[in-house]
DSSP file (Angstrom, degrees, kcal/mol; ACC not computed):
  #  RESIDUE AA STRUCTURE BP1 BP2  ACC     N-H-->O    O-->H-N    N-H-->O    O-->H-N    TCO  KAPPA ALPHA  PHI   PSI    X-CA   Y-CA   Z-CA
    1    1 A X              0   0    0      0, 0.0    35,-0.0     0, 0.0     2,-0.0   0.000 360.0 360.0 360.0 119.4   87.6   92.3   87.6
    2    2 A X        -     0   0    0     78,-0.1     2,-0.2     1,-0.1    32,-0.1  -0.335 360.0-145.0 -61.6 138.2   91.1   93.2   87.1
    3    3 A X        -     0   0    0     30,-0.0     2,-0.3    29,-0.0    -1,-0.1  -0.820  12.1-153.3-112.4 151.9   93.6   89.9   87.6
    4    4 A X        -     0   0    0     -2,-0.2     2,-0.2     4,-0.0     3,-0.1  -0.857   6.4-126.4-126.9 172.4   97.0   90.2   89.1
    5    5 A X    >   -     0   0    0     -2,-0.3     3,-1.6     1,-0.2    24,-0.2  -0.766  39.7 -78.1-100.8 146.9  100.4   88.1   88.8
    6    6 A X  T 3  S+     0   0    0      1,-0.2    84,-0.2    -2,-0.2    24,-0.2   0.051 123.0  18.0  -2.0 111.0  102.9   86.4   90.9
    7    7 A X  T 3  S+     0   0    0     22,-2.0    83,-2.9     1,-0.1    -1,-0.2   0.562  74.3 142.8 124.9 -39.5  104.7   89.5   92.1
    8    8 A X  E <   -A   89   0A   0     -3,-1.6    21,-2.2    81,-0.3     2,-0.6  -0.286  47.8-134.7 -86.8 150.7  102.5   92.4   91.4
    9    9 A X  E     -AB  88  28A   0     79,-4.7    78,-2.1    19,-0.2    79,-1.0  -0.917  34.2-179.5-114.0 114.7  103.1   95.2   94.7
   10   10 A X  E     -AB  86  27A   0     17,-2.6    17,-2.0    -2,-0.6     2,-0.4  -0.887  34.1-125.3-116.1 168.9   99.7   96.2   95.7
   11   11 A X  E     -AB  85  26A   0     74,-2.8    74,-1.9    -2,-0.3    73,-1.7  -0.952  39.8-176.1-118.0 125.5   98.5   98.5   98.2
   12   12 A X  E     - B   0  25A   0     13,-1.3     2,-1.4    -2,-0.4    13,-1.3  -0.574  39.9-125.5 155.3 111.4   96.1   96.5  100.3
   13   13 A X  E     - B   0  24A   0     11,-0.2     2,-0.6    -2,-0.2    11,-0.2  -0.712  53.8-174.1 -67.2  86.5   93.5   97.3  103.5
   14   14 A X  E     - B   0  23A   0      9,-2.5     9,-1.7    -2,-1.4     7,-0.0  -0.647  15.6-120.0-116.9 154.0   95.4   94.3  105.3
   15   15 A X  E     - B   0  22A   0     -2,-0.6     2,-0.3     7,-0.2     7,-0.2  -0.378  13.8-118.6 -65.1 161.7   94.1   93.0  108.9
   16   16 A X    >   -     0   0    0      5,-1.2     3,-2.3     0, 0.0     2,-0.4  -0.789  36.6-109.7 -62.4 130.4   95.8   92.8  112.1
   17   17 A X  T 3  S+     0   0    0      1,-0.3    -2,-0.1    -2,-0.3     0, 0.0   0.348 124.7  57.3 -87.6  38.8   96.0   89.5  113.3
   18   18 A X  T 3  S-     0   0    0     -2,-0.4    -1,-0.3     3,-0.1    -3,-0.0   0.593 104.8-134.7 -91.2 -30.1   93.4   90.3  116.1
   19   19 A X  S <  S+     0   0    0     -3,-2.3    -2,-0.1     2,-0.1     3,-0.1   0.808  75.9 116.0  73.5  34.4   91.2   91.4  112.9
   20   20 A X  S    S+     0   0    0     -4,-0.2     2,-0.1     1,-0.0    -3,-0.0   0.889  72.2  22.8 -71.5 -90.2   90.4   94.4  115.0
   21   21 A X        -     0   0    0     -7,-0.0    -5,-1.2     2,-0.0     2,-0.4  -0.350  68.1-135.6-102.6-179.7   91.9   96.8  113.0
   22   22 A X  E     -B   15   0A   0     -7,-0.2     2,-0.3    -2,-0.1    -7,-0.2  -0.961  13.5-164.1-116.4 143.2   93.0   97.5  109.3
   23   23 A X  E     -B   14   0A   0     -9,-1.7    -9,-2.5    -2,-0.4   -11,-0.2  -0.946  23.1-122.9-126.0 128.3   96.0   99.0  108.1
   24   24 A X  E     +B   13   0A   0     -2,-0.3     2,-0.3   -11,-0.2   -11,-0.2  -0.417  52.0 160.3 -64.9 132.3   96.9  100.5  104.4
   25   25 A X  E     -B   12   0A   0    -13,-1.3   -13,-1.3    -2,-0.1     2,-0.2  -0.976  53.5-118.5-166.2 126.3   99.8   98.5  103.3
   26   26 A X  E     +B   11   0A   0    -15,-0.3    17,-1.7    -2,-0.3     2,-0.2  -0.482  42.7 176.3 -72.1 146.6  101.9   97.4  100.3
   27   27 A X  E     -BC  10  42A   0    -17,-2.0   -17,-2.6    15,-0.2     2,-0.7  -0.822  33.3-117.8-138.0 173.1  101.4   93.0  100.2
   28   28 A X  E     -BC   9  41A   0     13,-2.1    13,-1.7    -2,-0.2   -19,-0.2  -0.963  25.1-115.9-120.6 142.3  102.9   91.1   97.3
   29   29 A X  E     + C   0  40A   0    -21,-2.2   -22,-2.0    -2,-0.7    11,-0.2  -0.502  42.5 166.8 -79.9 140.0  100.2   89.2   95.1
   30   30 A X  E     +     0   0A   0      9,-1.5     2,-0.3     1,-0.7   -24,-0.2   0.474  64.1  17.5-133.0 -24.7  101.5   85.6   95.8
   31   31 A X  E     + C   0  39A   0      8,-1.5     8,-0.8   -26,-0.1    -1,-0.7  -0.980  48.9 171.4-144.7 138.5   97.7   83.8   94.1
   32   32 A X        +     0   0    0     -2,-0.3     6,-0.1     6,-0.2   -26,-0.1  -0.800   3.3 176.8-143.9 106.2   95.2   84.9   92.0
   33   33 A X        -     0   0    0     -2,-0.3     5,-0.1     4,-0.1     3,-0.1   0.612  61.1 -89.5-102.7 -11.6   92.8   82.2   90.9
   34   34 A X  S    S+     0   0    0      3,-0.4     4,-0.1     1,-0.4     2,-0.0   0.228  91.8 104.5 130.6 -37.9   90.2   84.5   88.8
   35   35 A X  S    S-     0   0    0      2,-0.0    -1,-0.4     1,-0.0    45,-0.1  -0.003  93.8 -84.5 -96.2-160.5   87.8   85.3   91.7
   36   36 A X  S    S+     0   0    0     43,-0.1    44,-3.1    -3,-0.1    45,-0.3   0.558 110.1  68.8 -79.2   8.0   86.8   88.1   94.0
   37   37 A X  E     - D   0  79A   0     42,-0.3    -3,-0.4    43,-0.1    42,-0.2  -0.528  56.9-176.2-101.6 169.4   89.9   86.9   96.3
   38   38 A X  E     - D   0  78A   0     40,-0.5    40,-1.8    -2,-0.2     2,-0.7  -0.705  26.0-122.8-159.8 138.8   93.4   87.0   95.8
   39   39 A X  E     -CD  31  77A   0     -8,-0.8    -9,-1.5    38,-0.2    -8,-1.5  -0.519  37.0-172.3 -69.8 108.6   96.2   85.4   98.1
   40   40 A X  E     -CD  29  76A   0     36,-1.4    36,-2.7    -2,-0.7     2,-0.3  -0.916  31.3-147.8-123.4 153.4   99.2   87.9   99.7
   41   41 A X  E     -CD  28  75A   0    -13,-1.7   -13,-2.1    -2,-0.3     2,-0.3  -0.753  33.3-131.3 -74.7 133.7  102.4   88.3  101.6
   42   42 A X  E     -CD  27  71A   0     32,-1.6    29,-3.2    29,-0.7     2,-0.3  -0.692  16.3-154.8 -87.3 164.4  102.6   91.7  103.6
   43   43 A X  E     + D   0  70A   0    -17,-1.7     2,-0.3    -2,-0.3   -17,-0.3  -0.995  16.4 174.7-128.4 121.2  105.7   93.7  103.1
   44   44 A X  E     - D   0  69A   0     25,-2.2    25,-4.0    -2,-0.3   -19,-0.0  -0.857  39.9-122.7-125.4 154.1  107.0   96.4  106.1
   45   45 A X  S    S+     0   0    0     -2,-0.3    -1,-0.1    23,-0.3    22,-0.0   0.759  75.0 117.1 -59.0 -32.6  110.0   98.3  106.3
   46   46 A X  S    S-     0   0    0      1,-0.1     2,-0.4    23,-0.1    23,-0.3  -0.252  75.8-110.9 -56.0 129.8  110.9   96.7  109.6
   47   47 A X        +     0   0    0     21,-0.1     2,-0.3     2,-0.0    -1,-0.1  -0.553  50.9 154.4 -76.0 115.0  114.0   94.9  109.5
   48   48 A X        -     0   0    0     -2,-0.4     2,-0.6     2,-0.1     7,-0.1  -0.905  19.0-178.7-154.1 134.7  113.4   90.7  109.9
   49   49 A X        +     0   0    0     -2,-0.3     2,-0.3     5,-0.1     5,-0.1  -0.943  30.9 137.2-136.6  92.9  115.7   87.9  108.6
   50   50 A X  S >  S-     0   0    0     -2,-0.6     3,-2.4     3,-0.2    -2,-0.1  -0.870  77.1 -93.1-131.5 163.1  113.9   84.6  109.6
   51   51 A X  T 3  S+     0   0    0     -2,-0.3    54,-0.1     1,-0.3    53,-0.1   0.861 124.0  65.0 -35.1 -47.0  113.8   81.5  106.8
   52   52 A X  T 3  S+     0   0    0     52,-0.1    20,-1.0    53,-0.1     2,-0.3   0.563  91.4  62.0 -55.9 -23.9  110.4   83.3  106.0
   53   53 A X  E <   -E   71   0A   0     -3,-2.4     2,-0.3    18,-0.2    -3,-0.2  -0.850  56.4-147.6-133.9 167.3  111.1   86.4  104.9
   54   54 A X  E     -E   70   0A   0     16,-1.0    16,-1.3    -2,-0.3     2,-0.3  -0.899  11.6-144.6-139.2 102.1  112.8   88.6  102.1
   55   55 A X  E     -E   69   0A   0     -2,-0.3    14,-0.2    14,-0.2     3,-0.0  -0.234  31.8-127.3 -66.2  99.8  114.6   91.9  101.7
   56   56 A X        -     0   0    0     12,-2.6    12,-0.3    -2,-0.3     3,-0.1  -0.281  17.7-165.5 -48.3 147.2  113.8   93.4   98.4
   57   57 A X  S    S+     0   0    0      1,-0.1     2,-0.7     2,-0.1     3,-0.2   0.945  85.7  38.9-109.3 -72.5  117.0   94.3   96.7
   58   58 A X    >>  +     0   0    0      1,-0.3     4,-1.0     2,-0.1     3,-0.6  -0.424  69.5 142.5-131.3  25.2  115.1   96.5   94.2
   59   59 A X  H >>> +     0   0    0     -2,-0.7     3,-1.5     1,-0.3     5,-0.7   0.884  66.9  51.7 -69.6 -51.6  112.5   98.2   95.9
   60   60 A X  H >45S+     0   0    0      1,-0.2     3,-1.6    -3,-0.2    -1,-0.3   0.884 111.0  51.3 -49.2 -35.1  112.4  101.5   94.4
   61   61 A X  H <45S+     0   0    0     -3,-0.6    -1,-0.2     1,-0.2    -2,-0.2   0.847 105.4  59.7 -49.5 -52.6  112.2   99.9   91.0
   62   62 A X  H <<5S-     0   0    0     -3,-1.5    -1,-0.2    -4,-1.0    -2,-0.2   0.298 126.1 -95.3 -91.7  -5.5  109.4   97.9   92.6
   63   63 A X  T <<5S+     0   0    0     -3,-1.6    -3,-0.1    -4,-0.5    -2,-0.1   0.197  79.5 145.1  99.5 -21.5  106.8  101.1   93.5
   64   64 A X      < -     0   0    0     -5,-0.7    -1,-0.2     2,-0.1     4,-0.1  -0.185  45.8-161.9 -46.2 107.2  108.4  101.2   97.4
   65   65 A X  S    S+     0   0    0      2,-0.0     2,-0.2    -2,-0.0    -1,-0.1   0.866  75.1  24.8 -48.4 -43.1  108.9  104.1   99.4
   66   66 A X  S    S-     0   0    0      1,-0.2    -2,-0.1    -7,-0.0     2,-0.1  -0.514  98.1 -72.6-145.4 160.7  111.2  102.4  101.6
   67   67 A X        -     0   0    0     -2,-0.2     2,-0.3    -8,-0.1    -1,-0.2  -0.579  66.2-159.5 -52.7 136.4  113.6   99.6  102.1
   68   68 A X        -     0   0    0    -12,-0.3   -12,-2.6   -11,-0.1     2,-0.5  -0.968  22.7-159.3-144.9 138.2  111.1   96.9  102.2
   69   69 A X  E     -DE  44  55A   0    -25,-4.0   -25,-2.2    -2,-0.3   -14,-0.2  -0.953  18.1-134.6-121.6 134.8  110.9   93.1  103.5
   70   70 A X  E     -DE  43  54A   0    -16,-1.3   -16,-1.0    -2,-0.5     2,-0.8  -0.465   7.1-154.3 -65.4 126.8  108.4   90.3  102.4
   71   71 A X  E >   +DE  42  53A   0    -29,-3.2     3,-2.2     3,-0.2   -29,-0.7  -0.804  22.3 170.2-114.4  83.5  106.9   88.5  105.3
   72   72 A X  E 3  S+     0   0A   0    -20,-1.0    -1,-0.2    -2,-0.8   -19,-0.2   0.807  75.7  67.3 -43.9 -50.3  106.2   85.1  103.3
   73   73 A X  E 3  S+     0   0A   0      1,-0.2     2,-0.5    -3,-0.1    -1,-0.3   0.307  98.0  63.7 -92.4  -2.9  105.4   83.5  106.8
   74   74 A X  E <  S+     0   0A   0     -3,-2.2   -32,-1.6   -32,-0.2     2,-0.4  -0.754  70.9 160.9-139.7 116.3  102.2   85.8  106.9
   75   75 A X  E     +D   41   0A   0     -2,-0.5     2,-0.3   -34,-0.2   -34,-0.2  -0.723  19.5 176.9 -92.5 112.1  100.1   85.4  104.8
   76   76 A X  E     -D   40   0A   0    -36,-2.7   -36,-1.4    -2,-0.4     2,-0.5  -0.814  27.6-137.1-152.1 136.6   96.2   86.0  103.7
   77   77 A X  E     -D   39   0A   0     -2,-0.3     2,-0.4   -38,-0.3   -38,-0.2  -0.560  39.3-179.3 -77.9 106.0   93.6   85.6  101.1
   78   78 A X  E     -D   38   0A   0    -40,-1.8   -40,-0.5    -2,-0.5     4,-0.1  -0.932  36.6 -92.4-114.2 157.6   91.9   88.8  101.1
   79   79 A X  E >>  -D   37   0A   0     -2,-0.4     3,-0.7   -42,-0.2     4,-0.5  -0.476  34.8-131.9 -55.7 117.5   88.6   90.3   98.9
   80   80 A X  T 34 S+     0   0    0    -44,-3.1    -1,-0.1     1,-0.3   -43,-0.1   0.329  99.6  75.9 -63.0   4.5   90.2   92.2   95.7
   81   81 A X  T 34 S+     0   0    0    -45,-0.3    -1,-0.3     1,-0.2    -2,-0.1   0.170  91.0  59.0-107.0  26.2   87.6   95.6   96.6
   82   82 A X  T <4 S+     0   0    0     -3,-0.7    -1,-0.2    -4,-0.1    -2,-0.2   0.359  76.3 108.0 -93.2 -23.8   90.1   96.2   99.3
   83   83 A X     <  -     0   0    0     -4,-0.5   -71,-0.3     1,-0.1     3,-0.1  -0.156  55.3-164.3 -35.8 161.5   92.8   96.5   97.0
   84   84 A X        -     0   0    0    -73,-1.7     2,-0.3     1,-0.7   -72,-0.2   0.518  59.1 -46.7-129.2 -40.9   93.4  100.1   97.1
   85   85 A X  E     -A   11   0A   0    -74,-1.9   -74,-2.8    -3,-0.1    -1,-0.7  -0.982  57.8-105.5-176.3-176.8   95.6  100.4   93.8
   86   86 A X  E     -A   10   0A   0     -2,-0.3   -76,-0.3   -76,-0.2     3,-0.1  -0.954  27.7-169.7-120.2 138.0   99.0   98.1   92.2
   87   87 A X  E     -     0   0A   0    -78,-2.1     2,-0.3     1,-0.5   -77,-0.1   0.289  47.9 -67.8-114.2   7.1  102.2   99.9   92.6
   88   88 A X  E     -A    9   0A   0    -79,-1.0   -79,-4.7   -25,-0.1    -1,-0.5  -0.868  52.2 -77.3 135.7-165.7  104.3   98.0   90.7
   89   89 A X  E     -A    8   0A   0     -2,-0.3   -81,-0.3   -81,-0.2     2,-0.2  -0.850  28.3-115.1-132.3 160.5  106.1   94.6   90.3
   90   90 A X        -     0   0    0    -83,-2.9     2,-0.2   -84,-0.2   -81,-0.0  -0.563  47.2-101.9 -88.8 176.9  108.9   92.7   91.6
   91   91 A X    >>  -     0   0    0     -2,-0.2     4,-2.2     1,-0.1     3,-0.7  -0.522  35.0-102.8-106.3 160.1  111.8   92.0   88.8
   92   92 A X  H 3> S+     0   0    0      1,-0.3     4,-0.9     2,-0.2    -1,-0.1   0.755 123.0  49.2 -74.0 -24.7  112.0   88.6   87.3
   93   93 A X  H 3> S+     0   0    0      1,-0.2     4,-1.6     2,-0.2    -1,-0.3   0.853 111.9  50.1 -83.7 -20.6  115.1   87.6   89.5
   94   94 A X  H <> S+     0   0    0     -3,-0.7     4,-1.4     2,-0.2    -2,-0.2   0.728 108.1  50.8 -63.8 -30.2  113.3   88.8   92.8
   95   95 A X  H  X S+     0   0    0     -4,-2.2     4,-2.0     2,-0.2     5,-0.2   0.845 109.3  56.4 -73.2 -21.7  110.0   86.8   91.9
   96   96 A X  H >X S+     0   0    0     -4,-0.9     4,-1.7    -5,-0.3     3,-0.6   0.970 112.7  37.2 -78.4 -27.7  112.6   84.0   91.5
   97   97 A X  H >X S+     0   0    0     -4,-1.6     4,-2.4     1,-0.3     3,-0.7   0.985 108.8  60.7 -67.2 -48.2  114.0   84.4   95.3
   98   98 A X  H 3< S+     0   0    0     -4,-1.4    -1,-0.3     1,-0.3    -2,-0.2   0.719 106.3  44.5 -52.3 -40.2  110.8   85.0   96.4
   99   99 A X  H XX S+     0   0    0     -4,-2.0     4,-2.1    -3,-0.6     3,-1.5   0.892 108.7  65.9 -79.7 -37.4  109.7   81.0   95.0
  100  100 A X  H <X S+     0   0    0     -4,-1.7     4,-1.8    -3,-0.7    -2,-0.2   0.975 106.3  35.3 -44.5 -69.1  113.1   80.0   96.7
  101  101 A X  H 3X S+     0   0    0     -4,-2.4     4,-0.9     2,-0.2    -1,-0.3   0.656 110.4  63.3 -84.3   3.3  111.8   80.8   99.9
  102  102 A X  H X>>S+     0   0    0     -3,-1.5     3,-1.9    -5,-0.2     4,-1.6   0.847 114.2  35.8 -53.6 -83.3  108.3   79.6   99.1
  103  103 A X  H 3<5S+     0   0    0     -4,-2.1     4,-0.4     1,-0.2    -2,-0.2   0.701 110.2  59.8 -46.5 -11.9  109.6   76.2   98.6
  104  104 A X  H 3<5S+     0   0    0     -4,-1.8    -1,-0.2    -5,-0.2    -2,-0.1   0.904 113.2  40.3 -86.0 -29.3  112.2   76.4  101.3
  105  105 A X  H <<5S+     0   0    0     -3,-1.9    -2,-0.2    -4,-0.9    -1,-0.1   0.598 128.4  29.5 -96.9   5.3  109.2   77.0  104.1
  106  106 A X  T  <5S+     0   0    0     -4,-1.6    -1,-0.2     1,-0.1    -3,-0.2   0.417 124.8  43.4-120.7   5.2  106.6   74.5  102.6
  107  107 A X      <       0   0    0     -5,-0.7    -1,-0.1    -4,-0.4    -2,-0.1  -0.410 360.0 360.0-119.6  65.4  108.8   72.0  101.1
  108  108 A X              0   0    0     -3,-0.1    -1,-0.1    -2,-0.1    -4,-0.1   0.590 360.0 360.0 -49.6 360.0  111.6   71.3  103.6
């Protein structure tokens, strides 16, 4: 079973939050403990600047088609056989903003 890092851009079967439908979508790897699960943020092109979320500076770098923003504040543990394939990684000063605004929306 392949293990991923803090970081890692996958592209991802990720739910709707009726859990209706699926949509193919790049998520950022946020947990990986080892098992068939692993924890992620989705990431959309659609522009949103709440405490939760984060505008990739570096997104082509990163595998990204598009301009792309982390939506921290949604969140899901999904089954690694949806993964669809990893498209790259964020850079080591974007994984560090990215824990910045971990800690700013669960540790106030």
């Amino acid at each position: 079973m392949i293990a991923y890092e803090f970081g890692d851009i996958i592209l991802i079967g990720f739910p709707h939050t009726d859990l209706q439908n699926i949509s193919k979508r790049p998520a950022i790897v946020l947990y990986d403990s080892g098992d068939e699960d692993v924890l992620v943020a989705r990431t959309t092109a659609q522009e949103y600047v709440t405490e939760a979320d984060y505008k990739i500076v570096n997104w082509k770098a990163c595998g990204l088609i598009a301009e792309s923003y982390i939506r921290l504040g949604k969140q899901a543990t999904l089954e690694k056989k949806y993964i669809i394939k990893r498209l790259g990684t964020l850079d080591s000063n974007e994984i560090k903003n990215v824990r910045i605004v971990l800690q700013k929306i669960f540790l106030p």
